[in-house]
N, C-alpha and C positions, 0 to 999 in steps of 0.2 A: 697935065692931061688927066680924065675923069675918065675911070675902065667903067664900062657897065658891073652892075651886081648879076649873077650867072644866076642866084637862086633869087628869086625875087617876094617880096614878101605878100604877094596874092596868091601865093603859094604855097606857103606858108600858117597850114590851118591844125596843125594837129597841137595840141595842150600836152606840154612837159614839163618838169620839176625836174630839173638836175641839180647833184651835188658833187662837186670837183675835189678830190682829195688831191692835196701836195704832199710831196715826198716826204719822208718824218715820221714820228706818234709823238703824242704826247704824255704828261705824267704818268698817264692811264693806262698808255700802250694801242690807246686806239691811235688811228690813222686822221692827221691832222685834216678838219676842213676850210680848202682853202678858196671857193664860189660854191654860192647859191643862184641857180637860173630857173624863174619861171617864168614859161612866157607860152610863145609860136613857133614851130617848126615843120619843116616838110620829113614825113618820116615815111619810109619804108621800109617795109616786113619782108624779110628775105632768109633762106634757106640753102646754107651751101656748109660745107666742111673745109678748112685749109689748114693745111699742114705748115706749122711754124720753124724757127730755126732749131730747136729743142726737139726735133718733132713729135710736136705734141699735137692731137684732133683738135679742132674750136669748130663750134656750130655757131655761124655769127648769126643773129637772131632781126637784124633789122641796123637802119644805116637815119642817121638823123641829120637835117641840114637845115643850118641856120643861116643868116644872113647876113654877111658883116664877121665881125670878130666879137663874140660873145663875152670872151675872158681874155680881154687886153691885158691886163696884169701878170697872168700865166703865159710864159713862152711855150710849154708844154701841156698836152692832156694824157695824163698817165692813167687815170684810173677815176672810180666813183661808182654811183649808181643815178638810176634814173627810173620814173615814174611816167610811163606810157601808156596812155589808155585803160588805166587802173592796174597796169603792170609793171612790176621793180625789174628793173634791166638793167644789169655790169655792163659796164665801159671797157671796152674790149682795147680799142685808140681812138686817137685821137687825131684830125688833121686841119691844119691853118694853112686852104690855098691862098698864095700871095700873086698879087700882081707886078708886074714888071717892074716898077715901083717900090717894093718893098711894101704894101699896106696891104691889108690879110681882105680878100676880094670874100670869100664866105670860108662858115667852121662846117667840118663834118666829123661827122661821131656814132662810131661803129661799137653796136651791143651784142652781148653774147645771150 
């Protein structure tokens, strides 16, 4: 059976450059890069504060939704930065909705 895509990619207009860091560093000590994504996304600017298990404030700054599953290779989105609208935005998480199925129906990805 064929689930519909929730986000659809006519929808799909705003210009990103993410870069997905995997768990690790290297020789260097920086933070291994483990995807590069430029493409289309549907992105939203938004403004709220939520209190974490540490409680710690975040101000999540804008939520990104892509279409499909971006970074197939990665079971997880921990972390990275990203280039929106001429602006650098941390990767606050990450989420792979799945369909009934098991196959990641679209990605969203929550900046601070």
């Amino acid at each position: 059976m064929k689930y519909p895509c929730l986000v659809l990619p006519v929808y799909c207009q705003t210009d990103i450059e993410i870069v997905m860091e995997q768990e690790g560093v290297n020789v260097y000590g920086e933070p291994l890069e483990a995807f590069r994504y430029t493409g289309k996304c549907n992105f939203q600017d938004e403004g709220k504060t939520v209190l974490t298990a540490e409680k710690k404030l975040i101000n999540i700054s804008g939520t990104a939704l892509f279409c499909g599953d971006i970074c197939p290779d990665m079971p997880n989105i921990t972390g990275g930065e990203a280039v929106i609208n001429g602006m650098t935005r941390t990767i606050y998480k990450g989420k792979k909705h799945r369909n009934p199925d098991g196959t990641v129906n679209y990605t969203e990805v929550m900046f601070i």
